[in-house]
C-alpha positions in Angstrom: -6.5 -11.8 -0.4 -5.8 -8.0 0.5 -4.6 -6.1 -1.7 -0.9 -4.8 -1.2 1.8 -3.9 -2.9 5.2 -5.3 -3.2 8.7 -3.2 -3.2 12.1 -5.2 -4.5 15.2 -5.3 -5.9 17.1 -7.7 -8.3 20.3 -8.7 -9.5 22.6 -6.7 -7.1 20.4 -3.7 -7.0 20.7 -3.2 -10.6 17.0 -3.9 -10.9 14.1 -1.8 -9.3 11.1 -3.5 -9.6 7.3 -3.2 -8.3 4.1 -5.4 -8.1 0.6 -5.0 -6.5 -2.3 -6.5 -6.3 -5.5 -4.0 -6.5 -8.8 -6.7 -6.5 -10.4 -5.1 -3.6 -9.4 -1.4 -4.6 -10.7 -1.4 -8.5 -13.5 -3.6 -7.4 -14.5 -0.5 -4.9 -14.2 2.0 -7.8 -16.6 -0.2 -9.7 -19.1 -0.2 -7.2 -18.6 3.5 -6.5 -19.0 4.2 -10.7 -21.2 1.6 -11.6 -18.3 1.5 -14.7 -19.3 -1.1 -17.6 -16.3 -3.5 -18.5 -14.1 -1.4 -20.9 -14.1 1.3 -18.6 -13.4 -0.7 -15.7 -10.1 -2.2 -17.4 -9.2 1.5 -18.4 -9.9 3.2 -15.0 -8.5 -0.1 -13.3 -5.5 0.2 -15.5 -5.0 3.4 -14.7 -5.2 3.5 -10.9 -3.5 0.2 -10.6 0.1 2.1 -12.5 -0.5 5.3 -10.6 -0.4 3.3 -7.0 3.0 1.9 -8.1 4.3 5.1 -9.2 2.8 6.4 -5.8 5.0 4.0 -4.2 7.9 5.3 -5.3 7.2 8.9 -3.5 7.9 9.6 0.4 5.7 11.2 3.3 3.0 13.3 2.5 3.9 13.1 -1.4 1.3 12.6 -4.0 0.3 12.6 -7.5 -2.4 13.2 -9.8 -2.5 11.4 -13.3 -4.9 12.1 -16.1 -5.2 10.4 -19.3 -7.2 12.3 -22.0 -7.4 10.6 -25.5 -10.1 11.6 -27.1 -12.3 8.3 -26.7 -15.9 7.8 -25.8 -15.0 7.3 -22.0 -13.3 11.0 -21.9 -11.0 11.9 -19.3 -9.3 9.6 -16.6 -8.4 11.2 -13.5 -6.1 9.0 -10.9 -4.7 10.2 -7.3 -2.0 8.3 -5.6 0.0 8.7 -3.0 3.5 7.0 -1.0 0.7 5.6 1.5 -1.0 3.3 -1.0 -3.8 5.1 -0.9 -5.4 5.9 -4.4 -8.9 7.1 -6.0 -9.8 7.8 -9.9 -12.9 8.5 -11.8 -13.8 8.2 -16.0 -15.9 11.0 -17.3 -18.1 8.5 -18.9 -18.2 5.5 -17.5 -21.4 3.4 -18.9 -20.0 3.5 -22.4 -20.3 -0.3 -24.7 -17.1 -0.3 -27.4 -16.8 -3.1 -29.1 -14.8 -6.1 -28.7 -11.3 -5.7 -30.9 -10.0 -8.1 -33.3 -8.9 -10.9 -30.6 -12.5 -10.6 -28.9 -11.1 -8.7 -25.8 -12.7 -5.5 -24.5 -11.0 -2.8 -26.8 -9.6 -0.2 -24.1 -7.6 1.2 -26.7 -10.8 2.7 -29.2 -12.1 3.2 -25.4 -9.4 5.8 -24.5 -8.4 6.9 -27.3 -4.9 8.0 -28.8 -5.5 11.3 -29.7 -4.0 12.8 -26.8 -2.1 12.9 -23.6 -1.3 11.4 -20.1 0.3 13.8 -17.7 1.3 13.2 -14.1 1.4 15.6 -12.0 3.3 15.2 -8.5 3.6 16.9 -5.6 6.8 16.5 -3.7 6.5 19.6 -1.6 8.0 22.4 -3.7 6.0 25.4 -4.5 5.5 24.2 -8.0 4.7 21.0 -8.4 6.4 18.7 -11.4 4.2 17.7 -14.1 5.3 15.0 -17.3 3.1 14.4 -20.0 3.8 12.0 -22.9 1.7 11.6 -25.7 -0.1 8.2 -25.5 1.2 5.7 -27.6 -1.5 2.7 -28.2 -4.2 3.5 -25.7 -3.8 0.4 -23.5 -2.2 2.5 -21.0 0.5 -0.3 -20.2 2.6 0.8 -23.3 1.5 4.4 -22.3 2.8 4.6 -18.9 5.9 2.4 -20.0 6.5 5.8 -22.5 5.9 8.5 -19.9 8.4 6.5 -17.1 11.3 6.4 -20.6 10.7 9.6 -21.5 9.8 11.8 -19.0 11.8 10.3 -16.3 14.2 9.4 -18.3 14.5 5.5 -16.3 14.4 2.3 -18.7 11.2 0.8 -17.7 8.4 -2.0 -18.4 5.2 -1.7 -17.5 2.7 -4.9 -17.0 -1.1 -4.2 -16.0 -4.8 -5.6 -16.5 -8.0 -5.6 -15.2 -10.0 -8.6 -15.6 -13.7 -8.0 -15.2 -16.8 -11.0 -14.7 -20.1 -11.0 -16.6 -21.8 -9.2 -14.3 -19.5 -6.3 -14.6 -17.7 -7.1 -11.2 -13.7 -7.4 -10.9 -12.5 -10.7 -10.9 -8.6 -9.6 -10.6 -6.3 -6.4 -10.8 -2.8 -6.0 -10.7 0.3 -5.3 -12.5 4.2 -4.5 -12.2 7.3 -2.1 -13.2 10.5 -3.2 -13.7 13.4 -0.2 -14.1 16.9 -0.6 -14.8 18.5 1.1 -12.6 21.9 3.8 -13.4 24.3 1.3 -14.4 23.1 -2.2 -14.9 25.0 -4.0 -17.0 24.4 -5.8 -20.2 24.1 -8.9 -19.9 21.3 -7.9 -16.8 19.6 -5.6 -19.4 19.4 -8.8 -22.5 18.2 -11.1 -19.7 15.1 -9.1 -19.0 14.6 -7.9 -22.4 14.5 -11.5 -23.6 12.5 -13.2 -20.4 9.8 -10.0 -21.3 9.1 -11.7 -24.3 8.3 -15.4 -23.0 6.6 -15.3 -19.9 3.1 -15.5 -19.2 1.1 -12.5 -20.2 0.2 -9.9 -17.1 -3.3 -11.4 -17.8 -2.5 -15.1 -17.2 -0.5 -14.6 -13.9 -3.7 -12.4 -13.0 -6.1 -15.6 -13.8 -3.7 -17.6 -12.0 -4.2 -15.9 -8.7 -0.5 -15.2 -8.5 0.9 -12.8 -5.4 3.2 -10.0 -6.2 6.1 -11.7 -5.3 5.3 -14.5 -7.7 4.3 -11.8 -10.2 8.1 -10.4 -10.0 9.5 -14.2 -9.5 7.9 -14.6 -13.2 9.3 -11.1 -14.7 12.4 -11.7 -12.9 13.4 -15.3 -12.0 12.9 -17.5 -9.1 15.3 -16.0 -6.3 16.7 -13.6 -8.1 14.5 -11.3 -6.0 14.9 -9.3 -3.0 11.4 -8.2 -1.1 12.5 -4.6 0.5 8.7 -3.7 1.9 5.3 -4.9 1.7 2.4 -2.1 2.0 -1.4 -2.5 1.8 -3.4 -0.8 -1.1 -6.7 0.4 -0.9 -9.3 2.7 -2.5 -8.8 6.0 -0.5 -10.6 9.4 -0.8 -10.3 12.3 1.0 -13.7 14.6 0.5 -15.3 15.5 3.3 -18.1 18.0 4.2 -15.6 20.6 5.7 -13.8 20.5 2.2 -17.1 20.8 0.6 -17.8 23.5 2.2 -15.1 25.4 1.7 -15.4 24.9 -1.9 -18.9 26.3 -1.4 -17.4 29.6 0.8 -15.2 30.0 -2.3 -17.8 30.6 -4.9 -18.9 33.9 -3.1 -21.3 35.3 -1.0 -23.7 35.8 -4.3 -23.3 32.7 -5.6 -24.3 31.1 -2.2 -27.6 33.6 -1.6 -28.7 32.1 -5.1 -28.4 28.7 -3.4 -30.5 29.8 -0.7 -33.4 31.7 -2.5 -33.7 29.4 -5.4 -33.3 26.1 -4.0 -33.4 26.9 -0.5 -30.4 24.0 -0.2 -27.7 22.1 -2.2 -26.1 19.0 -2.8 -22.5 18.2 -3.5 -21.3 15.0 -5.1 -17.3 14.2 -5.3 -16.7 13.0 -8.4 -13.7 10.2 -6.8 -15.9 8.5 -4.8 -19.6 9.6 -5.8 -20.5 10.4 -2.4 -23.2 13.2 -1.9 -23.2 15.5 0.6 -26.4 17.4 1.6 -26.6 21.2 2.7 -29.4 22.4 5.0 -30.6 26.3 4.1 -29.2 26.9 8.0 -26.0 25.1 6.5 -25.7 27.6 3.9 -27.1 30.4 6.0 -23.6 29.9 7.6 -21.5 29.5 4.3 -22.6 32.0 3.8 -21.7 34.6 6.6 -18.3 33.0 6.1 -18.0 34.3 2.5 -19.2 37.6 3.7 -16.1 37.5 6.3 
């Protein structure tokens, strides 16, 4: 199954809700990473939530997250966008932590709770908008559930997991958010809070192979529903040699001459997507007449 992403509403509108299936996409930024299982569920976490929050932007809008807890697997960096398009890297991402208590991979000691996850998004203004809440538990759901309450100010839930075979591939990614929207009523408000606490772990409907819209059909009730848009998801970046290069230009006419008498050429490697680019010394030669410009 594709991966894709599922917009609805519930309960008259007084519901907002979100779920996506992203398989294919953290299964790609395994491959790209080579990430061992803890930081596959924390990266996977992480991308899968800032896809859904992507969603919720329009055009050309985008955002960057990045989780920084002071854990062994450092810094998490996510970009979404309103296409479904997303990318994300971990700073270290061959690290072993051991299992926790229960016997599951502890993504918590993983990322760490010393610290902060901040979104940043772009929605065309000079300046873009940046919340940051500090994280809570270090399992990220809780963490983004915190910075959607508290920096957005929206009653929210937050369901995600990454499930991850013994070879280190995904087996199944996905998650959902539910907001309240301005308004709901109470007895709409009790009914989720209570269903929240019976059904089926965001893990189990994972291993179960459910779709989004059964996903929200669980957190929400059978027909009470409404499927606004469906959108593909997909692991997206957008380096390129041009961009590359002008990243190079930028460093300075100095900087690039080193290049050219010490190595006499240079390799770039994005950290999204861990592709390397390659520059000939006639490649620089050129850079480098461009910095002088």
């Amino acid at each position: 199954m594709k991966d894709y992403l599922v917009k609805a509403l519930a309960y008259q509108d007084q519901v907002r809700a979100y779920a996506v299936t992203t398989t294919e996409t953290i299964g790609e930024a395994q491959r790209r990473h080579n990430t061992w299982p803890t930081a596959s569920v924390a990266l996977g976490r992480s991308m899968t939530v800032s896809v859904m929050l992507g969603a919720m932007l329009k055009g050309e809008e985008k955002l960057s997250t990045k989780i920084d807890g002071g854990g062994p697997i450092g810094t998490i960096i996510v970009d979404a966008n309103a296409k479904g398009e997303v990318r994300g890297y971990v700073k270290h991402p061959q690290i072993h932590v051991d299992p926790n208590d229960l016997g599951e991979l502890d993504v918590a000691k993983a990322v760490g709770t010393n610290g902060m996850l901040s979104v940043s998004k772009d929605i065309g203004l000079q300046q873009s908008f940046i919340g940051h809440v500090p994280l809570v538990s270090g399992e990220l759901g809780e963490d983004f559930t915190s910075y959607i309450v508290h920096s957005e100010q929206i009653p929210s839930s937050v369901g995600v997991d990454v499930l991850v075979n013994s070879d280190n591939t995904i087996q199944s990614a996905g998650g959902f958010i539910v907001q309240l929207m301005p308004g709901s009523n109470v007895e709409i408000i009790s009914f989720i809070e209570d269903r929240l606490k019976v059904i089926p772990n965001i893990s189990s409907m994972l291993r179960q192979g459910m779709t989004p819209e059964q996903i929200l059909d669980q957190v929400l009730g059978d027909g009470n529903v409404r499927v606004l848009e469906k959108m593909p998801i997909q692991f997206q970046c957008q380096c390129s040699k041009e961009k590359l290069s002008n990243a190079i230009v930028s460093l300075g006419s100095d900087e690039i001459q080193d290049m050219i008498h010490t190595d006499g050429q240079a390799e770039a490697q994005c950290h999204f997507c861990n592709e390397g680019y390659f520059f000939t010394k006639e490649d620089l030669e050129i850079l480098l007449e461009a910095a002088i410009q």
